[in-house]
N, C-alpha and C positions, 0 to 999 in steps of 0.2 A: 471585473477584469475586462479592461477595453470596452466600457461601458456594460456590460453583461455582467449577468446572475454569476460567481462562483457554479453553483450548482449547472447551470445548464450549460457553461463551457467542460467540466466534466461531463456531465451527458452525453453531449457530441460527441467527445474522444471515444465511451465508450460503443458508442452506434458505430460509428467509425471504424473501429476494431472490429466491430462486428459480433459484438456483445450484444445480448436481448437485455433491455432494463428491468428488474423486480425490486418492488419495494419490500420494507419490512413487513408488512400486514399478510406477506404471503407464508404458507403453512409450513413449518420446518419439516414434519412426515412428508409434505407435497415436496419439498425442495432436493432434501433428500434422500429421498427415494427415484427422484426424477431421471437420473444417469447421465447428467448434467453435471458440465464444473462450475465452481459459483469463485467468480469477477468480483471482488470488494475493491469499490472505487471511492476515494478520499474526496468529497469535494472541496476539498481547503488545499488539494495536490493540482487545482484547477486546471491548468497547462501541460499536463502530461501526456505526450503525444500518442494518437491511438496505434503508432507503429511498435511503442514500446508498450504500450497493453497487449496487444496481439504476441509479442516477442514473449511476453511471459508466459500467457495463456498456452503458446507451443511450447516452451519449456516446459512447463507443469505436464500437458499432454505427454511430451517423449519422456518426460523422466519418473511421473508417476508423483511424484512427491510437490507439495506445496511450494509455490515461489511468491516471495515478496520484494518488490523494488523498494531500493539503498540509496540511501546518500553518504557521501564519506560526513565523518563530526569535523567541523571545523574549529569549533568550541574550545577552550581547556577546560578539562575535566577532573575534578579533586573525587580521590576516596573521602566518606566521610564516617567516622565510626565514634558511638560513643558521642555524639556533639562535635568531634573536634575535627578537623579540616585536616586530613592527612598527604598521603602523596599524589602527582598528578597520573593518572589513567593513561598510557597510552594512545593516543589520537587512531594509529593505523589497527587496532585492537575493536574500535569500537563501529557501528554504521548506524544512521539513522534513519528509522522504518518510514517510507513515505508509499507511493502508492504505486500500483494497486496488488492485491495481495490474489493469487491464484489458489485457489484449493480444489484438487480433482474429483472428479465423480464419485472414484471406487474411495479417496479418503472421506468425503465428506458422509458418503452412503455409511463411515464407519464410527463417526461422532456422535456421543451422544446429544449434544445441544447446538445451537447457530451460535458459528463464531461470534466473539464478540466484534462489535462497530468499530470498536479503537483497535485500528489494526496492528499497534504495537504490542497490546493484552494479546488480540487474537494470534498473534504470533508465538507468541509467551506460552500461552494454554496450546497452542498444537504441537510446541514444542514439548510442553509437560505429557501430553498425553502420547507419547512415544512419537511424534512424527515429524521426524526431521526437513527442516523450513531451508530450502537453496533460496540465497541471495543473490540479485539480479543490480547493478547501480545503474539506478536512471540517469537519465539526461539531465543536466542542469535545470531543463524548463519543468521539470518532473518537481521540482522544490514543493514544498506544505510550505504554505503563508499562514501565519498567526496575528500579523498587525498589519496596520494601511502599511507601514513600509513595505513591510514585504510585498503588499501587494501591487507597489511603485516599482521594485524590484524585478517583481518577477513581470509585469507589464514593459519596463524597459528593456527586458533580456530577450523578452519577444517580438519586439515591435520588428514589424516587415520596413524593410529597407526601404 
C-alpha cells in the first residue's frame, strides 16, 4: 500500500490508536487474565484510520460489549438452498465484518478460547457464546482488499491531495 507492507501500514494505525502490538505466540491464560481489552487488527483492512480504531476501543470500553467495524454489502446477494439460487437478500439487512474487532477485558476474561483470526468467525463464535457484538461502519478507507484491485482502490481513495 503506497509502496509499504499491508501489515505494517496496519501496525501504525494500531500504534496510533494507541494500541500495544501482541502477536499470536503470546499465552491465552496470560492474555486473559491480563485486564486488558484485546484490538484484533485485519492487515488486509490496511487503511483503517487509527481514529476509528480508538472510536471503537471507547465504544467497547463504555458499553461493555464487543464492537466490530462494518461495511454496508454492496454486492447482490442470493439465498441459496438445496443447490438452487433462490431469492435475493436484502442489501440494507446485511454488513460486511472488516476491521478491527474490540473485545473487552471483563468479556474476554470470560471465553473459554482466543477468538478466532477470521474476524468474521470470531464474530460469529462471540455471538454463539451469548455475547452480543455492536456494529460500528467504518470509513470507506477501513475497506478489506483481497486483490491488486482492491489494492489500487483503496491506494487511490487515499492518496493525499
Amino acid at each position: 500500500m503506497h509502496g509499504e507492507a499491508l501489515v505494517a501500514c496496519a501496525a501504525w494505525a494500531v500504534g496510533e490508536a494507541g494500541v500495544d502490538l501482541v502477536d499470536a505466540t503470546v499465552d491465552w491464560e496470560e492474555l486473559a487474565g491480563s485486564g486488558r481489552d484485546l484490538v484484533l487488527h485485519d492487515a488486509l483492512c490496511p487503511m483503517t484510520p487509527a481514529s476509528f480504531i480508538a472510536d471503537c476501543l471507547d465504544l467497547a470500553r463504555t458499553t461493555g460489549r464487543p464492537v466490530v467495524g462494518t461495511r454496508p454489502v454492496t454486492d447482490t446477494v442470493k439465498a441459496v438452498a438445496d443447490g438452487l439460487v433462490g431469492s435475493t437478500l436484502d442489501r440494507d439487512d446485511l454488513v460486511a465484518v472488516t476491521s478491527p474487532l474490540v473485545v473487552p477485558a471483563a468479556v474476554l476474561a470470560g471465553l473459554a478460547r482466543r477468538p478466532s483470526n477470521d474476524l468474521a468467525q470470531a464474530v460469529a463464535d462471540l455471538a454463539a457464546a451469548g455475547q452480543p457484538v455492536q456494529t460500528l461502519v467504518a470509513p470507506p478507507e477501513g475497506r478489506r482488499v483481497d486483490t491488486v484491485d482492491d489494492v489500487r482502490l483503496l491506494e487511490a481513495l487515499t492518496t493525499a491531495d
